[in-house]
C-alpha positions as CSV (number, residue, x, y, z in Angstrom):
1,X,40.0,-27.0,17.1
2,X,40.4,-30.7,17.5
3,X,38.6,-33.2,14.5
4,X,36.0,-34.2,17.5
5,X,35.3,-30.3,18.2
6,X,35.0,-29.3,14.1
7,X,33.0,-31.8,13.6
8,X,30.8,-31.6,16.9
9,X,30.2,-27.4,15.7
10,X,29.2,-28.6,12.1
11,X,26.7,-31.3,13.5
12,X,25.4,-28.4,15.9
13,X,25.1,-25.9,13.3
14,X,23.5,-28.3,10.7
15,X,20.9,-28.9,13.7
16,X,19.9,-25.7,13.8
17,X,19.7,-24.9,10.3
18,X,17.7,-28.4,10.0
19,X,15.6,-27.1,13.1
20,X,14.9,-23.4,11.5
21,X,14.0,-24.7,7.9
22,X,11.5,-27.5,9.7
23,X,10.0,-24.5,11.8
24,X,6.0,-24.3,11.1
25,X,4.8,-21.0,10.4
26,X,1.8,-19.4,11.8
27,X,-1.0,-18.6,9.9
28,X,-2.0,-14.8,9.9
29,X,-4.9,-13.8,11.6
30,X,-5.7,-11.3,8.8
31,X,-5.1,-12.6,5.4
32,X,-5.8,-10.1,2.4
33,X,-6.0,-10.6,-1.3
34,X,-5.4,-7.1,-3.4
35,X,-7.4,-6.7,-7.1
36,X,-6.2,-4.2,-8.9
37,X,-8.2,-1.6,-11.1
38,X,-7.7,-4.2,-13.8
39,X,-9.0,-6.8,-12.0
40,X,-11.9,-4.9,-10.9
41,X,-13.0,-3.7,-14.2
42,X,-12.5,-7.1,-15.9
43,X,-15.6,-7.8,-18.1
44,X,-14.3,-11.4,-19.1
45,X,-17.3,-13.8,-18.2
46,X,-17.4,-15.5,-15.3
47,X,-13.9,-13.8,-14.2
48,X,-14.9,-12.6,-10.5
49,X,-16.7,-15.8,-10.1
50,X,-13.6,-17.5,-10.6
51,X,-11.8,-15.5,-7.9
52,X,-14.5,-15.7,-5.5
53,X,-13.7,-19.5,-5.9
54,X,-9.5,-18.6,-5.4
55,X,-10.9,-16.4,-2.1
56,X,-12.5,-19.4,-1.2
57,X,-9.5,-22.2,-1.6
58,X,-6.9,-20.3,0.2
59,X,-9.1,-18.9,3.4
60,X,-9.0,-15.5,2.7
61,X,-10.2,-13.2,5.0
62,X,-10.1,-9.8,3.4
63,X,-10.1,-8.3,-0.3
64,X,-9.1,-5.1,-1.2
65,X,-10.9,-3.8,-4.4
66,X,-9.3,-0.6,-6.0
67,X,-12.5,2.0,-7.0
68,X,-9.3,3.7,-9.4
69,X,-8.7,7.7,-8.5
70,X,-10.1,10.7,-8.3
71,X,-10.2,11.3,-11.7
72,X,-11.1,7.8,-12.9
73,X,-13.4,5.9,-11.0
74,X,-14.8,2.0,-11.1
75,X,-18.0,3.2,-10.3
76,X,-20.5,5.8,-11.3
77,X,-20.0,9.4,-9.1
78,X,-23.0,11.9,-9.9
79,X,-21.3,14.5,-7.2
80,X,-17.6,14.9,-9.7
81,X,-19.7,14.2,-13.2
82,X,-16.9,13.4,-15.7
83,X,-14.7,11.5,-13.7
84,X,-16.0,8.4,-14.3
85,X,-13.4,5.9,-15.9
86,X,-14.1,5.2,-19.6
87,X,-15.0,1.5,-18.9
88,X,-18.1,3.0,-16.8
89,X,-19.0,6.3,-18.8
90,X,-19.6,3.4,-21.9
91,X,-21.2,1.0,-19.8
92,X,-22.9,3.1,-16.9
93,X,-22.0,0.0,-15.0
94,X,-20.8,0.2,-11.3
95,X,-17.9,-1.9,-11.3
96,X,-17.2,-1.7,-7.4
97,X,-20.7,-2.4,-6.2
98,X,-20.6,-5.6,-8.6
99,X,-16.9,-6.6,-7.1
100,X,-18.4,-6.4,-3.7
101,X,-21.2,-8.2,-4.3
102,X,-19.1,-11.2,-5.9
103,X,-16.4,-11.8,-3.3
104,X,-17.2,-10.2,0.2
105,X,-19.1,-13.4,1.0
106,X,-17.5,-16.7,1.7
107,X,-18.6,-20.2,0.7
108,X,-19.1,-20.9,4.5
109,X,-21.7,-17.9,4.2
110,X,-19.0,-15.8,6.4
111,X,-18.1,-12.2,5.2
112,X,-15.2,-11.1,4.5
113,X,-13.8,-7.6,5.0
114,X,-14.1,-5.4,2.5
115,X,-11.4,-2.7,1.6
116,X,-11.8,-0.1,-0.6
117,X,-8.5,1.5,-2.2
118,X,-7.7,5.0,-3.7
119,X,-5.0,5.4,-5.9
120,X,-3.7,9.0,-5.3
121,X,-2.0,9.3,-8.4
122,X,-3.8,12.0,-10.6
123,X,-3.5,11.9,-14.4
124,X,-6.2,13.9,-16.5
125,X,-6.6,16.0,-13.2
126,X,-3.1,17.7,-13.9
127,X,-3.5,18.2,-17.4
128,X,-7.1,20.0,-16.6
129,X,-5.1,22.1,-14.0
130,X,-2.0,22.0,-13.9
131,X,-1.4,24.3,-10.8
132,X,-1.9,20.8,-8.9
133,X,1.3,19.6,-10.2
134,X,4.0,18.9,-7.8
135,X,7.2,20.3,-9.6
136,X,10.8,19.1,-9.1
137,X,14.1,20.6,-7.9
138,X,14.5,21.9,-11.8
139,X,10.7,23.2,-12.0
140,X,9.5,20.3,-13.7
141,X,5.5,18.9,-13.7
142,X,4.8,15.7,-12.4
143,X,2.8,13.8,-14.7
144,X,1.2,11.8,-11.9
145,X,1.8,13.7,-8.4
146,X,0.0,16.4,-7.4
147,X,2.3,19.1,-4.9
148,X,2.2,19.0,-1.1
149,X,0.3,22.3,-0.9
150,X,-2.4,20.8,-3.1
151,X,-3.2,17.9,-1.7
152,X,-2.7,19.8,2.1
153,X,-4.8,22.7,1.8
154,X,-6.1,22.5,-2.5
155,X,-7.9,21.1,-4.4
156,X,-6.2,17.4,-4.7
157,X,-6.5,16.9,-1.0
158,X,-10.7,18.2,-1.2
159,X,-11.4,15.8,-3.7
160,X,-9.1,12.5,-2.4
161,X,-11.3,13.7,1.4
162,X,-14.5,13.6,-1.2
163,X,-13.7,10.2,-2.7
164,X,-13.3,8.6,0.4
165,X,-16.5,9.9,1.8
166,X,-18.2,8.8,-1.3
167,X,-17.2,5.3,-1.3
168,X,-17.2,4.8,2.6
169,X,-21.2,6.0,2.8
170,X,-21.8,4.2,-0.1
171,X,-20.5,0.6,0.0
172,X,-20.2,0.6,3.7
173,X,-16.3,-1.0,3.8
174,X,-14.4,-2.3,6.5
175,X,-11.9,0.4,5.4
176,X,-10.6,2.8,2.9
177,X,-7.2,2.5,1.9
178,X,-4.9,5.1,0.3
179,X,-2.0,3.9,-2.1
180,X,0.7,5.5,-4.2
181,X,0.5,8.7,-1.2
182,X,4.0,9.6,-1.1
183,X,6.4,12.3,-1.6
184,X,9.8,12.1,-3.4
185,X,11.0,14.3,-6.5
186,X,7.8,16.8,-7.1
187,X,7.8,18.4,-3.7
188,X,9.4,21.9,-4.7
189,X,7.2,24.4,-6.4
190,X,6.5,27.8,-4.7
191,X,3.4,26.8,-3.0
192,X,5.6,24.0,-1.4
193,X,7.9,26.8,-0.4
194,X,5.2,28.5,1.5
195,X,3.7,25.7,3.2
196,X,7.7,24.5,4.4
197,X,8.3,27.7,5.8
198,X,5.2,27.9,7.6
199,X,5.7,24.2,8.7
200,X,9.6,24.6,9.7
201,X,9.8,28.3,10.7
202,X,12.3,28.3,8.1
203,X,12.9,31.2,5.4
204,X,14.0,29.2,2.8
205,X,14.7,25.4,1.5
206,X,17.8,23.7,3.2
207,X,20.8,24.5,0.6
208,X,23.9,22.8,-0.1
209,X,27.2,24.2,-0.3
210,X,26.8,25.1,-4.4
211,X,23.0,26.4,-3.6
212,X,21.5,23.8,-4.9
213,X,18.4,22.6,-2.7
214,X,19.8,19.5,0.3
215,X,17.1,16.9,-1.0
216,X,18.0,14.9,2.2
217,X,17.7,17.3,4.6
218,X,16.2,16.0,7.6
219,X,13.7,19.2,7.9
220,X,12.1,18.5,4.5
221,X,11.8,15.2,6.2
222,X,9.8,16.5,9.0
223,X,7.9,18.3,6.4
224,X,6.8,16.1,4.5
225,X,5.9,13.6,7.3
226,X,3.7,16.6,8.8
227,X,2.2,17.0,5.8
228,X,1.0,13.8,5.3
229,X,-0.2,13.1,8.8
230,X,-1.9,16.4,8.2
231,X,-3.8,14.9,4.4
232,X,-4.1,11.3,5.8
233,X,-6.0,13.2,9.1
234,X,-8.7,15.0,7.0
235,X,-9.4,12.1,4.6
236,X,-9.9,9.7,8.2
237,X,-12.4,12.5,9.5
238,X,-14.0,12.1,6.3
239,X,-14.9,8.3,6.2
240,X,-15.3,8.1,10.3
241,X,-18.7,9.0,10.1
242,X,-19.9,5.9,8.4
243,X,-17.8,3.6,10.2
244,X,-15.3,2.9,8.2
245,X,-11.6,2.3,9.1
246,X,-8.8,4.4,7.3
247,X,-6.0,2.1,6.3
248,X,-2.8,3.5,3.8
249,X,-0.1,1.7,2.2
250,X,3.7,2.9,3.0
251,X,7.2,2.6,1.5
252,X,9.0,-0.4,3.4
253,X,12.7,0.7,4.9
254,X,15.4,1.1,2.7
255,X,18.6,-0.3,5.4
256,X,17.3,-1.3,8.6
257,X,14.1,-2.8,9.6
258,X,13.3,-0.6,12.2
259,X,13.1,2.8,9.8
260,X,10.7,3.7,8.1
261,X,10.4,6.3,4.7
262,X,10.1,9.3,6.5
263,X,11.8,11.0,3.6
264,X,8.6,10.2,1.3
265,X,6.2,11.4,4.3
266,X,6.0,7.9,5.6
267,X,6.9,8.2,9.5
268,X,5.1,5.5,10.7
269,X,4.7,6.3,14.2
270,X,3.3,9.3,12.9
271,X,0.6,7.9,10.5
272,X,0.1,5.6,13.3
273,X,-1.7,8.2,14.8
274,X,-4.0,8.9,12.1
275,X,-4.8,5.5,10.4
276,X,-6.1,2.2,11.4
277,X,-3.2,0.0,9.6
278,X,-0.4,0.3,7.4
279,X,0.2,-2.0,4.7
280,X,4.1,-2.0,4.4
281,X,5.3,-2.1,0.4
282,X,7.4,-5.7,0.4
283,X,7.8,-6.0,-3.0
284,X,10.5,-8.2,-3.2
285,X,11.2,-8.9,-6.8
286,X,11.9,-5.0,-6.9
287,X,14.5,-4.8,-3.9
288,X,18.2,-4.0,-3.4
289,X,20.5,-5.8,-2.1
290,X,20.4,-3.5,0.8
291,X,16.4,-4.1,1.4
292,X,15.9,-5.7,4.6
293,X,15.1,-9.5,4.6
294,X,11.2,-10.6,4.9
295,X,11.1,-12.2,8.2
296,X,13.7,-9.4,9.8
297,X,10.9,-6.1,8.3
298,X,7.9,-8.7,9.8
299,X,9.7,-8.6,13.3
300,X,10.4,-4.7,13.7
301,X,6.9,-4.3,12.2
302,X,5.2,-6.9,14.5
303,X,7.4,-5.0,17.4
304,X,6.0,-1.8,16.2
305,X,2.4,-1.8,15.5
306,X,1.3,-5.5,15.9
307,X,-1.8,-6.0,13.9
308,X,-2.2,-2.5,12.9
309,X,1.0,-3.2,10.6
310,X,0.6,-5.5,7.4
311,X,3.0,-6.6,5.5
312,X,1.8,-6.5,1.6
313,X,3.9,-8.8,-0.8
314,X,3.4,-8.1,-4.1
315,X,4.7,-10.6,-7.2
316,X,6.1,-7.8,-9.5
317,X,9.4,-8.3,-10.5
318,X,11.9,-6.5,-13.2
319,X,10.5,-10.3,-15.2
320,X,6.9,-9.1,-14.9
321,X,6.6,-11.5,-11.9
322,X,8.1,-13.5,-8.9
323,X,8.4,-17.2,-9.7
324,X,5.6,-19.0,-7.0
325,X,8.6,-20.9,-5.7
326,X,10.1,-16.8,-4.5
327,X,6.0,-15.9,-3.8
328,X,6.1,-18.9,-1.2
329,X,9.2,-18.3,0.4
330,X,8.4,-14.5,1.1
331,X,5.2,-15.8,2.7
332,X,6.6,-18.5,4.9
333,X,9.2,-15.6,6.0
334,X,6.1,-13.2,7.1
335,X,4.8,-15.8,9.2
336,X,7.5,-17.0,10.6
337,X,8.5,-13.1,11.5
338,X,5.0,-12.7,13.2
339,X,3.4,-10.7,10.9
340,X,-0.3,-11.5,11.7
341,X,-2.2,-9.1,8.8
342,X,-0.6,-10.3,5.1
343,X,-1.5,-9.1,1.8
344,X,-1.0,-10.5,-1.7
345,X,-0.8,-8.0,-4.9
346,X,-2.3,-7.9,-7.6
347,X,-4.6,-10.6,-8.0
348,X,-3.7,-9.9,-11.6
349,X,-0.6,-11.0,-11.6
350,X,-1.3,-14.8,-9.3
351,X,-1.4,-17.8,-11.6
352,X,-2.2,-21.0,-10.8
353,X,1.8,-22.0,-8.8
354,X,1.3,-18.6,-7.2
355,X,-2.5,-19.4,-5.6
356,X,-1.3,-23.1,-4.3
357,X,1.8,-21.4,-2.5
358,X,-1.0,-19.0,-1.1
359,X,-3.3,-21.7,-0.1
360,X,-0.8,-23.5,1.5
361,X,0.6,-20.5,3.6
362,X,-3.0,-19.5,4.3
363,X,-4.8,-23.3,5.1
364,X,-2.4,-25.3,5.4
């Protein structure tokens, strides 16, 4: 290449660098902050106050307010006595009525949508009963999950249905959302077994060559996305009758933007058919290398679901937290990859640098 071409290329090329780092980003249509059960239970004085005033600064639209799980609750739940969290059994407060109250209404007098979230994660349920445990290749309890079967056709999946019901006729939300509903290591016990084979026709789980179970065998896959479309079905019919949306929170693609995490259940053309919106896991402090990029996972989602697919950023990081400088850039990339529904988690974790970078993505 002659001097005149080399040069010519690199003028180019810096032009359309110069041209893609200038770009303007949209702003989302639907813009969502998250408040964790922390958040929500915070007695400090004057501390939702003070993020009804964030809310206001940085246009958001929507706030997602965790009521905890199923067995321990932000709020006060006369029809599963005992599975109130110890922050309302002392106080007999109702911490989710008092959240909604605070921040569902803007400063303009506008209202903002309200979510309501359900973590799925059980804790003092398991050691109650621990025939709800999911168990691992080895036969081990979960500590946290509860098994396919139970939360499919037992007990875990009546009360999660009951919860929803509870808070949807109660507080009257935009939506219920589901978080931490996935399947990975506890998927294996002998009522698992039964509802695979009945699922997959087959007579037993997928084995390798040695006779250990194939983990990553495509049917237990398909299983566990049935299964899930199956739950996230029965909790949907059990918050349609007042009026509220079902909305769930998924895995993000390991390799390429257009996958999904079918192996944890999380097919999301599947769920599509079930749910309202998923809010796709972009945690980027937690990554790998391998993750795909922001604004690439906003374009295959934009592709897929349009609105119906949010992209949820969320500050942890191995640190504790994403600086606000990596908070901002992860924002401007969702834009800019057409994601128009974005949501920020936890409010918990936001200081001051982080809520200017949001104000700025959000109003400019």
């Amino acid at each position: 290449m002659t001097a005149f071409g080399f040069t010519g290329a690199l003028l180019a090329s810096t032009l359309v660098m110069a041209g893609c780092a200038g770009e303007t980003p949209p702003v989302p249509a639907h813009r969502m902050v998250n408040l964790g059960f922390e958040d929500v239970v915070n007695t400090e004085r004057g501390y939702l106050a003070g993020l009804s005033d964030r809310l206001n600064s940085v246009d958001a639209t929507a706030v997602s307010l965790s009521v905890g799980r199923t067995d321990w609750t932000a709020f006060p739940w006369p029809e599963q006595p005992g599975m109130e969290s110890s922050q309302v059994s002392r106080s007999g407060r109702d911490f989710v009525a008092e959240a909604i109250t605070a921040l569902e209404t803007a400063d303009d007098g506008s209202k903002r949508e309200v979510v309501l979230t359900i973590d799925v994660l059980l804790d003092r349920a398991l050691k109650e009963d621990p025939s709800l445990a999911g168990r691992s290749v080895d036969g081990a309890e979960s500590a946290s999950f509860a098994s396919v079967w139970a939360l499919r056709h037992g007990k875990a999946g009546k009360r999660l249905a009951s919860i929803a019901a509870a808070v949807a006729r109660k507080y009257k939300p935009s939506a219920v959302n589901l978080t931490e509903l996935m399947f990975d290591d506890f998927t294996f016990g002998s009522d698992d077994l039964e509802d695979f084979k009945v699922t997959t026709g087959s007579t037993d789980w997928p084995r390798s060559s040695d006779g250990s179970i194939n983990v990553s065998d495509p049917r237990i896959h398909t299983w566990r996305s049935a299964a899930m479309a199956d739950i996230v079905r029965k909790v949907g019919a059990a918050v349609e009758p007042y009026g509220a949306n079902l909305d769930m929170d998924v895995r993000s693609p390991r390799d390429s933007p257009s996958g999904d995490r079918a192996d944890s259940g999380h097919d999301y053309d599947l769920l599509l058919t079930q749910v309202d919106r998923l809010h796709v896991w972009e945690y980027v402090g937690l990554n790998s290398e391998r993750s795909p990029k922001t604004r690439e996972l906003a374009e295959s989602m934009n592709r897929r679901g349009g609105s119906r697919m949010s992209l949820s950023v969320g500050l942890w990081s191995e640190d504790g937290r994403i600086s606000a400088g990596e908070f901002g850039t992860a924002l401007r990339n969702a834009a800019l990859g057409g994601a128009s529904s974005v949501s920020v988690t936890p409010a918990s974790l936001m200081e001051d640098q982080h809520w200017e970078e949001l104000r700025k993505a959000w109003s400019g």
